[in-house]
N, C-alpha and C positions, 0 to 999 in steps of 0.2 A: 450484663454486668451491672453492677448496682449502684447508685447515683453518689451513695454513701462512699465506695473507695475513692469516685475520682475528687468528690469534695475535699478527702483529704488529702490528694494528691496535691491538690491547685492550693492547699494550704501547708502544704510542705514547700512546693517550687514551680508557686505560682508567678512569682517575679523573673524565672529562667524560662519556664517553661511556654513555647508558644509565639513564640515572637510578640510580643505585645507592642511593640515600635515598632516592626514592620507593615507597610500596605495592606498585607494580606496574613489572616489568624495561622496557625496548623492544620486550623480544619477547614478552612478555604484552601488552603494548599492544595492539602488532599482532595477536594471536594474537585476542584478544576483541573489540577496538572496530572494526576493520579487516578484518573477514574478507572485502569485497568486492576488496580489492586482491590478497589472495590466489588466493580464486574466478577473476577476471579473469587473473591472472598479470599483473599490471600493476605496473608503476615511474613511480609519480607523482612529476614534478622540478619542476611548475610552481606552488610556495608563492608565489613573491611576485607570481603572479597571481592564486590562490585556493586557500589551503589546505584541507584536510580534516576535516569534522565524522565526530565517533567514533560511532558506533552507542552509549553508553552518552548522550552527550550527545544524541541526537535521540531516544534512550529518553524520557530524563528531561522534553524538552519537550515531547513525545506526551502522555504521563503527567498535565502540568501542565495541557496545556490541554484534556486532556478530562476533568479530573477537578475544575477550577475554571471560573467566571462569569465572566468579565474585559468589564466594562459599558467605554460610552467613557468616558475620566476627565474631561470638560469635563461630564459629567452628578451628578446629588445620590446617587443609588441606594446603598447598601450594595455591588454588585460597582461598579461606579465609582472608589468611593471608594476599594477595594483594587484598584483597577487605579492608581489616582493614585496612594497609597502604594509601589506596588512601581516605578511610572517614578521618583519619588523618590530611593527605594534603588539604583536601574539610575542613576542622572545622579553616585549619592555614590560606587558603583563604578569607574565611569568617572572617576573626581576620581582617587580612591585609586591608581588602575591607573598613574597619574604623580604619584603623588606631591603632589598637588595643594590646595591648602587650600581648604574651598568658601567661607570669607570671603574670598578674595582671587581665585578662577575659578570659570568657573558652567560648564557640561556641556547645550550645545543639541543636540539633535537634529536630523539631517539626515538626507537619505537617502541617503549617502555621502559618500566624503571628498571627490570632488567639489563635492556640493554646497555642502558644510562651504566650501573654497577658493572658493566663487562668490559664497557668502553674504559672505566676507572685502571682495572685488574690489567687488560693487555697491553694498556699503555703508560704505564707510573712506572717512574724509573729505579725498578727492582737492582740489586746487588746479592752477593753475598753478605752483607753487611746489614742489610736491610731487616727491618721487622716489619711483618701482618699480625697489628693487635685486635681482635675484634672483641665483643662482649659476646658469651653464651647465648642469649636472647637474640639472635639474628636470621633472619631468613636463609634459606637454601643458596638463592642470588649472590648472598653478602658472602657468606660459605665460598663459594665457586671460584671467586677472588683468590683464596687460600692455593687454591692450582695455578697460578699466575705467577706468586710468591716461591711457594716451595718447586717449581720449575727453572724458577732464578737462582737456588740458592739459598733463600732467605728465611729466617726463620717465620716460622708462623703460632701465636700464642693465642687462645680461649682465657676469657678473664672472666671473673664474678664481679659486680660491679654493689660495693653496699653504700649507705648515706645516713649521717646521722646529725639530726639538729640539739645543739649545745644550749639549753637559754642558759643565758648572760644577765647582769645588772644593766649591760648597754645595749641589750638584742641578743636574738638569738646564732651562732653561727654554727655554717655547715660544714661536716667532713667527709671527706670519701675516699671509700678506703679499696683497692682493689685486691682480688685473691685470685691469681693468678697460673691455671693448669698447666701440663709439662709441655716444654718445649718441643712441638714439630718442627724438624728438618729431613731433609734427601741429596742423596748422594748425586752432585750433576759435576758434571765435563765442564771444566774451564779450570781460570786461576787456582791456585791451593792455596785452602788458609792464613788468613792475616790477615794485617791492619790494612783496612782501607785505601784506595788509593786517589778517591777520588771524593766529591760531594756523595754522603749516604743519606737516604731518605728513607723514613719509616709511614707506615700506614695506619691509623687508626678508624676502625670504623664502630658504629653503634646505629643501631636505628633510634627515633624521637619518640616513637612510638610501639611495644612489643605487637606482633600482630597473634601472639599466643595468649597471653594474660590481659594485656592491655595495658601496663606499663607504660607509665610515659618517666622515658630517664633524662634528668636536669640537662638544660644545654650547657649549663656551668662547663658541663665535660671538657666542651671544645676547647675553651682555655687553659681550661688544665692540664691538657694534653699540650698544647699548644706551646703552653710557656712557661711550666713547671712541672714537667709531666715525670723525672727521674724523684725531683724532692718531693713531690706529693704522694707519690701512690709508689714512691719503693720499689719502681722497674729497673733503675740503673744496670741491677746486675746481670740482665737480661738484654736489655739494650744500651749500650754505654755511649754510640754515635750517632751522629745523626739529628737531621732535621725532623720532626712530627708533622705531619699533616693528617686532618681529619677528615673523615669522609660519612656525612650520614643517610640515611635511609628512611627519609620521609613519604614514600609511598603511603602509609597507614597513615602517620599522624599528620602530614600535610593537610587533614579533611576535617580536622577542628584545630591545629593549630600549629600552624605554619612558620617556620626556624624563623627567630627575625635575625638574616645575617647581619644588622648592624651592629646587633648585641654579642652574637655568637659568630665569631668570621670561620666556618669552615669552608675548608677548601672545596668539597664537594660535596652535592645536594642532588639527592634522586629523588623526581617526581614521576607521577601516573596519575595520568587525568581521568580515566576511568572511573578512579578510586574518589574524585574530587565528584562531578560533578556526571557521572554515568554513561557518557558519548562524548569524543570516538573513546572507541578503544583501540588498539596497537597504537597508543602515541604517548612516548612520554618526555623526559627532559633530562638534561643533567646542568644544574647550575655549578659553574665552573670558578672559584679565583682567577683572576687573567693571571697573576705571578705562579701559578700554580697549573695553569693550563699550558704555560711556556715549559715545564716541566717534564710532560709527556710527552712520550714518544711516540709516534704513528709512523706504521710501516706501510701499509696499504694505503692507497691512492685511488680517487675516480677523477669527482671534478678539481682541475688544475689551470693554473696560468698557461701554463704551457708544458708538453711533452712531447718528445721523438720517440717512432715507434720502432727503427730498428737500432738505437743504439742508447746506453744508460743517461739520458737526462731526462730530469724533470723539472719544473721550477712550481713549487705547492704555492697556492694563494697563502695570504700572510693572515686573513680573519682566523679567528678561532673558530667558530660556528662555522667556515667554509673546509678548515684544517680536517676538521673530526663528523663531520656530515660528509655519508655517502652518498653518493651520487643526489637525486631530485628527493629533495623534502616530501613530505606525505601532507601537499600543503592545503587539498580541501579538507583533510583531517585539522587539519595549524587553523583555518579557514573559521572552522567549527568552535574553537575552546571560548574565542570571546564570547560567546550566547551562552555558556556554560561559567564563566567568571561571573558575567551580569547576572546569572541568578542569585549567585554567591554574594553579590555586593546587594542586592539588592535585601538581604536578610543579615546582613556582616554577620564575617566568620567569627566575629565573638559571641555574637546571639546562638549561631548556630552549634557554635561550642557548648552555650550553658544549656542549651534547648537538648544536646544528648545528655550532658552529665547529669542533667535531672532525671529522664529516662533511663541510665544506666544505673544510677546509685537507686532510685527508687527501685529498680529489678535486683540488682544487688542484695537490698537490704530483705525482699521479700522471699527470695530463695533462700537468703542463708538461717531467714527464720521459720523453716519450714522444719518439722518434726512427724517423725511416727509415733504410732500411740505410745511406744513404749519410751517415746525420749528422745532418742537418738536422731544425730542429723542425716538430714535429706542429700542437701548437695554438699559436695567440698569443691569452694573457688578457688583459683588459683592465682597468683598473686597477692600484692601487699592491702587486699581488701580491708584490712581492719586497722591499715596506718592512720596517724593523724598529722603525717609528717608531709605538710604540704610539696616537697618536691618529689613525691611518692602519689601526685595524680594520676587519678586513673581515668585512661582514654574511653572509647566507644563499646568496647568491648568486655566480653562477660564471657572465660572460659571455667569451664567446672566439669566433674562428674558426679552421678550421684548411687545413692549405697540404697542396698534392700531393708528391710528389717532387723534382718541377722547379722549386719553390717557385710555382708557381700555387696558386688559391685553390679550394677546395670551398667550392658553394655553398650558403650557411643553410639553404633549400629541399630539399637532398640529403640534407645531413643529417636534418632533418626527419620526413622522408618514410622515411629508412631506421629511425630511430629507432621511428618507430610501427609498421613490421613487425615490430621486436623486443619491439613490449610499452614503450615507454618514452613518455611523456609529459614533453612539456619545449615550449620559449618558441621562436619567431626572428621577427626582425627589429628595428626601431628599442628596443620595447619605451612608445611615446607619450611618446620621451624625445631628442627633436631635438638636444639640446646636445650629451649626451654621447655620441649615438650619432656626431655630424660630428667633436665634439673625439677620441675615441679612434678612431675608423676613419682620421680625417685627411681628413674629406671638405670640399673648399673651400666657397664661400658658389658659387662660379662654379658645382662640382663639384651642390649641389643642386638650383638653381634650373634649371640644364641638364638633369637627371634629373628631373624635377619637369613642364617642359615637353615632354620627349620622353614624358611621359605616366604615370610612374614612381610609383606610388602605397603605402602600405600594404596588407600583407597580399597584394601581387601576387606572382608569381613571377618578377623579376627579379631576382636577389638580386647578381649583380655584372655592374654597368657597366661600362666600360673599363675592366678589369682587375683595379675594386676591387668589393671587398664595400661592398652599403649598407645591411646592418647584421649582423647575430650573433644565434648561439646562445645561449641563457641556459638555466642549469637552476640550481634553489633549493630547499633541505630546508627541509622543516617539522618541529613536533617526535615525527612519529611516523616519518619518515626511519627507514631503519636500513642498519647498514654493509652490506648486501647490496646496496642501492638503488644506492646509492655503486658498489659492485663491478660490479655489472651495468651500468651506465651507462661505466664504465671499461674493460670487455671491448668494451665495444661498441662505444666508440670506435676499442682498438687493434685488433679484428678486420677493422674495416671500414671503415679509410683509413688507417692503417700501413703502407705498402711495403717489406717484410725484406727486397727485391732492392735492385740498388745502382745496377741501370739507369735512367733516367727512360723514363716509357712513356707520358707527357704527358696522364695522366687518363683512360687505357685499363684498366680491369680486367674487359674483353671477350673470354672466348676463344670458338673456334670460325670465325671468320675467317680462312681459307686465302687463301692468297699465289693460290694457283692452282681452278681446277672442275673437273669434268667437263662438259665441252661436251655433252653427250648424253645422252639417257634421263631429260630432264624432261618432266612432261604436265601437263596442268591435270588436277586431281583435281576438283576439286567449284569449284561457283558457288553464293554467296547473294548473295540480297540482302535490303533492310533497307527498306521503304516507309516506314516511322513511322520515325523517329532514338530510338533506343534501346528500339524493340519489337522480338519476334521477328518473325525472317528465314526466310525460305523457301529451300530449293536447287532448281537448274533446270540440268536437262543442256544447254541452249540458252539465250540470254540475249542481246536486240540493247543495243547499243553506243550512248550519245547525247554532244554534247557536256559534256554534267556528268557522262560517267563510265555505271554502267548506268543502262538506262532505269529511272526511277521510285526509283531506289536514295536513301533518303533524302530524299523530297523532302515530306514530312509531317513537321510537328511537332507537341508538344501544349504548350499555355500555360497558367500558371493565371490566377487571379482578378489578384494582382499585376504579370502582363505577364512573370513568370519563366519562358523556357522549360526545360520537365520534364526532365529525362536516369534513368537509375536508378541514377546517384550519390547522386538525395536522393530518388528513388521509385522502391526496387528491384521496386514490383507493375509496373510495366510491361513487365516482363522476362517477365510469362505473357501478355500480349498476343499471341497469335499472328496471324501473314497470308498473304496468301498472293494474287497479282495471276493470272488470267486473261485475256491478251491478248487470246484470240477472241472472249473476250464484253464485256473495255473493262472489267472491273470487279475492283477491288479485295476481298477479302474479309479481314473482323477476326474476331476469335472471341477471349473471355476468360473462364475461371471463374467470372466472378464475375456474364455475363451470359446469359441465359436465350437472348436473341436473335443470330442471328449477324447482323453488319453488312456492308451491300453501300455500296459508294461506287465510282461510276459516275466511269470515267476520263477522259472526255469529258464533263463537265456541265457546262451551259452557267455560264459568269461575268457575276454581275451587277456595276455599275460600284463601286456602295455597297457592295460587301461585299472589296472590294481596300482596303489598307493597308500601310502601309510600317512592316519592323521593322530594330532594329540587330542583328547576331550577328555574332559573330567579327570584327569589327571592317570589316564591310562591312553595308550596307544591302540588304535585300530588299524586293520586294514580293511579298505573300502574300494569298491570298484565305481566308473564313474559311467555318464553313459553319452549318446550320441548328441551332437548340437539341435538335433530336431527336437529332442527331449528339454535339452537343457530351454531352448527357445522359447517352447511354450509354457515352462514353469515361471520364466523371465519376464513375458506376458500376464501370468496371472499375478505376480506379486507387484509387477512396474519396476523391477529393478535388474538387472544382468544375474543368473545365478545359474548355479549348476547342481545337478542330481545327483549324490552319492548316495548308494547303498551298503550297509553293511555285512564283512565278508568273513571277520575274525580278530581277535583283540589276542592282545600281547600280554599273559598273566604274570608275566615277571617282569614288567615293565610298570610301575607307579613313579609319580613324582612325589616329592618329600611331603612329608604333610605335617600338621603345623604342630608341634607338641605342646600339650596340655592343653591345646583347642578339640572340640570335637569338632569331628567328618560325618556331615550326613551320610552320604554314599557309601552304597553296599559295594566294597573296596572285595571280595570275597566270594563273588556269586555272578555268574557270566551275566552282563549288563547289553543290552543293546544301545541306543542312544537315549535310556531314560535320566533321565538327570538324577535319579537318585536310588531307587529298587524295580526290582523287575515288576511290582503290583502295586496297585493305587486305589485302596480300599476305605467307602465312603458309607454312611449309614444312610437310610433312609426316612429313620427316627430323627435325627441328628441333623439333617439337612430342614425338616419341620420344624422343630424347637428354634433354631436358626429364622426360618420366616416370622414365627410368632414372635419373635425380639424385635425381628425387623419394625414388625406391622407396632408393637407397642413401643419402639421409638417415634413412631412417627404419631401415635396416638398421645404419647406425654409433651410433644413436640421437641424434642431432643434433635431428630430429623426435619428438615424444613417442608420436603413433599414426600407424597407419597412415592414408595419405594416396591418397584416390582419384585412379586417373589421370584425366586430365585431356586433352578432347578438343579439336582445334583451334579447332571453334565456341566454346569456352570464349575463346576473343578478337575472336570476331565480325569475323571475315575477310571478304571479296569472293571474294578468291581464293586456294585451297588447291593446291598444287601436291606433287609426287610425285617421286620418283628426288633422283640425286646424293647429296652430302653432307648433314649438319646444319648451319644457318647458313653455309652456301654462298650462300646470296641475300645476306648481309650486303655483299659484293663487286661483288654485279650493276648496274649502271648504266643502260643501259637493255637491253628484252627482247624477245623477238619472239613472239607467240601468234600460231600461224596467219600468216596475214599483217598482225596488228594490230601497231603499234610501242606499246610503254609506254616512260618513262622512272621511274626512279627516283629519290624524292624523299628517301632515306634509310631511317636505321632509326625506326619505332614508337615512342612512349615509350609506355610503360606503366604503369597506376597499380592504385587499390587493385580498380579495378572487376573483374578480372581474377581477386579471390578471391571474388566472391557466385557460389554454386551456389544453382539454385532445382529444390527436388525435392518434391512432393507439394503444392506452394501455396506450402510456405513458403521463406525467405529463408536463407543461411542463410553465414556469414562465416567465413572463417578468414583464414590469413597466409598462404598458399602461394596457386599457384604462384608469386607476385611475392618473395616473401621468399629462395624459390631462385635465382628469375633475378635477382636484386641481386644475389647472391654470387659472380656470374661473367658476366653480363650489362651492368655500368656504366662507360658513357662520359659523363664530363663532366657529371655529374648526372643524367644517365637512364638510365631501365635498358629495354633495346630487345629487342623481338621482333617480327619480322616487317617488311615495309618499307614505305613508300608509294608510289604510282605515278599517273603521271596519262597521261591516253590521248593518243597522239602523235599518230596516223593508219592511215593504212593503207598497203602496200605502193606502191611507186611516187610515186603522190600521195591527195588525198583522192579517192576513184574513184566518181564519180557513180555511185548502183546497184548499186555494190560489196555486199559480204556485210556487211555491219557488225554480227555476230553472234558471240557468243562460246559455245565448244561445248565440253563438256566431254570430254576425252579428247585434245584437241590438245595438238601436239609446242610444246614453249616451247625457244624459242633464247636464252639471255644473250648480250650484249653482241653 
């Protein structure tokens, strides 16, 4: 990076940026407590899913607890008692951290903000009469709540929440105005309709911080809710009784800017230290009002003053922190947050506040002025990025998508996936945040429930439906970020979906695809095949042909204990699995490092009725036969984990699960499949695999690459079929082909993913970013990056010819199209 952006960085926000009052710069920071991020070469963007614990802070807890006793604290003991003393001081930290007075809020312990928001939900004293008012912009947690409410009775209402600054001759003042969705309610057993009969309480909840856009909404709220919530914002007609209480969701913004309840008195406050300060994790808090904690109702009981156990008495301790805490605190987690505060205090969370907003508006401002040659914008952010309406700050966070040339969309996924070849860590999809992700996307109520049923879930890879994104990129500094992070994350965007041409090429940055071929001078070079799915493959200068493709190609899998089948996505020991089938003798042979015995498996062995079973993969149904514990034993042996041997015995062709409309389905859905993950042939050049090393080796020559990078052989993609002559990515244009007299057709190009960088040499495993990180750079259509094709078997000459050859041989002449 060039000395010239950061100069102007530090003179844009160089007074925020860096701690310059703290002990120690940004780049000390990073220099000492961080040194894995360096080691790694890694750009961590994902804080407001879980920030980073410093190497001085997991010092110091190492330190603590193996240098002191920490007894349970519900026990008398001398280390008890200083285990109770120090949850004490962890519940007055947590007060202080907002500002909090502990005669007027108490500090429960939860195991997250989760639970903290559950604890809220199951025990607020719900009516008929009651309202759940939330804001759109709420997490999934805060959502969850709403089943608490409408189980009661109560109505449950989604609000939009707007704000707008007035200047005046005497200041400026603010309004806020709320727009308010339809009323949810459910039909429940009890009382019938009408006026209250008792105290009605209502709910309001909003987070401080969107953990979607970034959004930070006014704590003004709390008051307005509080003590003029029908004359301000126009709800009467919706809620006409009742007490308000507010409940917010500081998870997110608690990590630069912390509610001060002296300003803003809500009732309840959810924290996650995680999110603050990166260890422990499973611990978080709910700060409580005490007039507001006497409120709640708890049903469930552990620790007590006193209970009999065969007859109804109980008598509850009278603490609030004892009322609503189960059983034993998680108190060397409790143990742990003050080394995690002290890092915080030692930089104040207000440094650490302007030290992101520099980092986030500087990244802000550099995407949104990003352009293709022809004009048009790059990204679209989400949120009030262009406000100047200071109670419209925006927090840690930076969600967006971004558009092609032709104004189409790249999809979340794409990006992604491109991102962790360059070393960057960062967020996609909804983010467990429904509202905002349908409010800023513009996805209808029609638009989800449609995407919902064609099968459309979290964490899949559909990332745009009919046209549109269902959901976004997010990336979010913490406070050990630094403007390189930023820099790097901003290269990377305009290197790798900026188009400086002026052409639209419609989500093409694929070269190597000739208009025209050489009709001549291709041959099959080599055959393998693959008996286990994702074990080593054998080559065979001969090879007969069956309907799923070659004979036996994949038609073994392994399972574990959970019913997961294995790949070496997530067990790369499978990849020393060697095999090897012997037709003459009917028998399979395995061989692994790790076992003493080689295994024979008889390819004719008889099937007993009991040991057939039906599984789901790829969105079709098999039946699978399974086999003896000796078998299973020694496979369990060579991978180090419990698993069992399925083979395949017959799939179910009127049997698919739904599949996602107006997404494409790799998978040949059409064509009897064994267990390939996507067509029956896996068809790779050997043109194509050279052009490929000579990019390799001129990366590392321009220095683009840091070391030199071995070449790379076409088995390194675990083909069926290698083929020889013509061009480089000449097969990207083939349609269908002629081997010998066998017809293929083609099912397009390969996508390709990370499996493509594990080399395994000497046992071990062993990861890098190449070759995938090359072929992104010139290889991506439409979010995948393609090498080699797939094919599924036509027939044979003529027709299908009883008797015919149906053997495939290495060294035959291959005809395209």
């Amino acid at each position: 990076m060039g000395d010239g952006g950061k100069e102007q960085f530090l003179r844009d926000f160089g007074e925020h940026y860096g701690y310059p009052n703290a002990p120690n710069s940004i780049d000390q920071i990073r220099a000492t407590q961080f040194k894995r991020l360096q080691l790694q070469d890694l750009v961590y963007l994902d804080h407001a899913g879980a920030t980073l614990y410093s190497d001085l802070q997991m010092e110091s807890v190492f330190n603590d607890l193996t240098n002191n006793v920490y007894g349970n604290p519900h026990s008398q003991s001398d280390s008890s008692s200083a285990t109770l003393d120090i949850v004490k001081n962890a519940r007055q930290q947590v007060l202080d951290y907002c500002n909090a007075s502990p005669k007027e809020y108490t500090c429960i312990f939860t195991s997250g903000a989760t639970a903290a928001l559950k604890l809220v939900g199951e025990a607020f004293p719900w009516s008929r009469s009651s309202s759940f008012m939330y804001t759109m912009e709420n997490h999934n947690s805060v959502l969850g709540i709403r089943e608490y409410a409408l189980a009661h009775g109560a109505a449950a209402i989604a609000v939009d929440i707007e704000e707008d600054i007035h200047p005046g001759i005497t200041g400026d003042t603010l309004t806020t105005k709320m727009s308010l969705h339809q009323v949810q309610r459910r039909n429940v057993a009890g009382s019938p309709e009408g006026e209250p009969t008792g105290d009605v309480y209502n709910l309001f909840a909003f987070p401080s911080e969107c953990n979607f856009s970034g959004l930070r909404f006014g704590l003004d709220l709390v008051k307005i809710i509080k003590e003029d919530s029908s004359k301000s914002l126009g709800i009467s007609s919706v809620c006409k009784n009742g007490q308000w209480m507010v409940l917010i969701d500081a998870a997110k913004g608690c990590a630069t800017v912390p509610p001060d309840l002296s300003k803003y008195p809500a009732d309840f406050v959810a924290i996650s230290f995680y999110k603050l300060f990166g260890y422990p994790t499973g611990l978080g808090a709910l700060i409580v009002r005490n007039d507001a904690a006497m409120l709640l109702k708890k049903n469930y009981f552990s620790g007590v003053s006193a209970s009999i156990a065969d007859i109804d008495f109980v008598k509850r301790r009278e603490g609030i922190e004892e009322l609503f805490e189960d059983g034993t605190v998680s108190f060397l987690s409790i143990v742990s947050i003050r080394h995690g505060f002290k890092i915080l205090s030692s930089l104040t969370v207000s440094a650490i506040s302007r030290h992101i907003a520099s980092l986030a508006l500087y990244t802000r401002k550099m995407l949104l002025a990003m352009r293709h040659g022809n004009g048009s914008s790059v990204c679209i952010l989400y949120g009030h990025h262009n406000s100047k309406k200071l109670h419209h700050e925006m927090g840690s966070i930076i969600s967006f998508n971004l558009k092609r040339l032709d104004g189409s969309w790249y999809g979340y996924r794409e990006v992604e996936k491109l991102a962790s070849l360059s070393a960057i860590q960062l967020r996609t999809g909804c983010f467990c945040n429904p509202g905002a992700c349908a409010k800023y996307l513009g996805l209808s109520h029609l638009d989800l429930i449609s995407n919902t049923e064609a099968g459309h879930i979290c964490w899949d890879d559909h990332d745009i439906i009919n046209g549109k994104p269902v959901g976004a990129v997010r990336v979010s500094f913490g406070y050990m970020s630094t403007y390189e992070d930023a820099k790097k994350f901003v290269d990377f965007v305009a290197s790798s979906f900026v188009s400086p041409q002026n052409h639209i090429d419609h989500g093409n940055q694929m070269e190597g695809l000739e208009n025209g071929f050489v009709r001549t001078g291709y041959y099959l070079k080599s055959i393998t095949v693959y008996p286990i799915k994702s074990c080593g493959g054998f080559s065979a200068r001969s090879w007969p042909l069956s309907s799923n493709g070659l004979t036996h190609d994949r038609q073994w899998i392994l399972r574990s204990l959970t019913g997961e089948i294995l790949t070496q996505k997530k067990v790369p020991e499978m990849g020393f699995i060697s095999t090897f089938i012997d037709l003459s003798q009917g028998i399979l042979f395995v061989d692994s490092p790790s076992c003493k015995e080689r295994l024979q498996i008889t390819l004719e062995s008889e099937v007993y009725e009991d040991a057939i079973e039906e599984i789901e993969l790829y969105g079709q149904r098999y039946k699978v036969y399974s086999y003896d514990n000796e078998t299973n034993a020694w496979f369990s042996e060579a991978i180090g984990r419990t698993c069992s041997l399925l083979r395949y015995s017959s799939f179910n062709r009127d049997f698919l699960l739904k599949k996602i409309k107006g997404a494409a389905t790799c998978r040949d859905m059409n064509n009897k499949l064994n267990f390939a993950n996507e067509a029956q042939f896996l068809l790779v050049s050997e043109e194509s695999v050279s052009d490929l090393n000579r990019r390799l080796s001129s990366d590392v020559q321009k220095g683009i690459s840091g070391r030199a990078i071995a070449k790379v052989s076409a088995s390194r993609f675990r083909p069926n079929l290698v083929v020889s002559g013509g061009r480089p990515y000449a097969e990207d244009g083939w349609r269908d082909i002629r081997i010998g007299n066998k017809y293929f057709s083609s099912l397009g190009g390969c996508n390709r993913c990370q499996l493509i960088n594990l080399t395994l040499n000497s046992g071990q495993v062993q990861k890098s970013n190449e070759p995938l990180t090359t072929l992104a750079s010139y290889r991506r259509v439409k979010g995948k990056i393609l090498f080699g094709i797939l094919l599924k078997y036509a027939g044979i000459d003529g027709e299908q010819q009883q008797g015919g050859d149906s053997w495939l041989h290495v060294g035959q002449d291959i005809h395209p199209d």
